[in-house]
N, C-alpha and C positions, 0 to 999 in steps of 0.2 A: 504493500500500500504506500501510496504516497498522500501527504497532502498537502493542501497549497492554501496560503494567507495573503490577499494583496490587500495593499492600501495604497495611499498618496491621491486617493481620489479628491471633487470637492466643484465649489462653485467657482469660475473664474470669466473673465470678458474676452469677447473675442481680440485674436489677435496675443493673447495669452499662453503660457507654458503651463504644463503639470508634466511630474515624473511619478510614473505608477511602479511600484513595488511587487514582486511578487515571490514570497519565500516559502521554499521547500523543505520539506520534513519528512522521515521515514526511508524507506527504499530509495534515497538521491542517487544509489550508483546506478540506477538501474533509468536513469533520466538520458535520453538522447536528443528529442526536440522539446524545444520551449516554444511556445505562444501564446501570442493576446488575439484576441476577439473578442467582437465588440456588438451588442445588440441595443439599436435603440425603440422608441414606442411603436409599435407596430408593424414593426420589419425584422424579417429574419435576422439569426447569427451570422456576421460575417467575420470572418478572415482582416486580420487587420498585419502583422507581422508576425515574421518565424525566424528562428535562428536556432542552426544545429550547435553541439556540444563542440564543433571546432571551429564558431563563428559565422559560418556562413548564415547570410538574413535575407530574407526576401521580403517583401512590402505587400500591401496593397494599392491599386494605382492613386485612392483616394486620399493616402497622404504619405506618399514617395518626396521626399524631400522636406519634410515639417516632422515627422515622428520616427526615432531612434530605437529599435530595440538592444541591447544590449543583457550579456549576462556574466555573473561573476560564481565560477564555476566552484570555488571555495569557499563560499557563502552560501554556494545554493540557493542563486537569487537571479530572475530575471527583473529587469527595467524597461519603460516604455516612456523615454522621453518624447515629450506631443508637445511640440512648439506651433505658434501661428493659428492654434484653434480656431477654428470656427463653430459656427452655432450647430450646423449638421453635422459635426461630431460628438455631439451631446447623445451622451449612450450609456451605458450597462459595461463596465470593460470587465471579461473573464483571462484568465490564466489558466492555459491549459497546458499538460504535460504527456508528450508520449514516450513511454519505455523500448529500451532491446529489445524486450521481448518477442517471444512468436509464437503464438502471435501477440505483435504491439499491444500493450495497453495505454487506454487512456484516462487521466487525470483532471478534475477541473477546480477553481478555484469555487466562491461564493458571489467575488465580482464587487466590484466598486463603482458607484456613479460617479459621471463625469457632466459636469451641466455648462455649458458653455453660455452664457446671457449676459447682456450689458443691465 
């Protein structure tokens, strides 16, 4: 079992930064991909960043160049710095984890809001 705790959610204005947390617990070795996704009010979960356990990160095209995923693999912790917010970023952000496993398991956080508003 793994589980997962994020925070650093919160209210901020567009145009604004947040760095989301997300720290892992239990079964860490057994962690290969880290990611956030993201669901706001009445639209499905989407895909927001990923980043394997030797750095490589892929995006979403919606905020490719405003939001940093990052992870500190001795902390057992990923981050989601989200610069340049805008309002249609205002979501639900989850921390998900898949293992080596095989077959893979998957892991989720409880998720933090992110409310983007002037």
């Amino acid at each position: 079992q793994v589980q997962l705790v994020e925070s650093g959610g919160g209210l901020v204005q567009p145009g604004g930064s947040l760095r989301l947390s997300c720290a892992a617990s239990g079964n860490i070795f057994k962690i290969n991909i880290m990611n956030w996704h993201r669901q706001a009010p009445g639209k499905e979960r989407e895909l927001v960043a990923t980043i394997t356990r030797g750095g490589s990160t892929n995006y979403a095209d919606s905020v490719k160049g405003r939001f940093t995923i990052s992870r500190d693999n001795a902390k057992n912790t990923v981050y989601l710095q989200m610069n340049s917010l805008k309002p249609e970023d205002t979501a639900v952000y989850y921390c998900n984890v898949i293992t080596w496993e095989q077959p893979p398991r998957t892991y989720w956080g409880q998720g933090t809001q992110v409310t983007v508003s002037s």
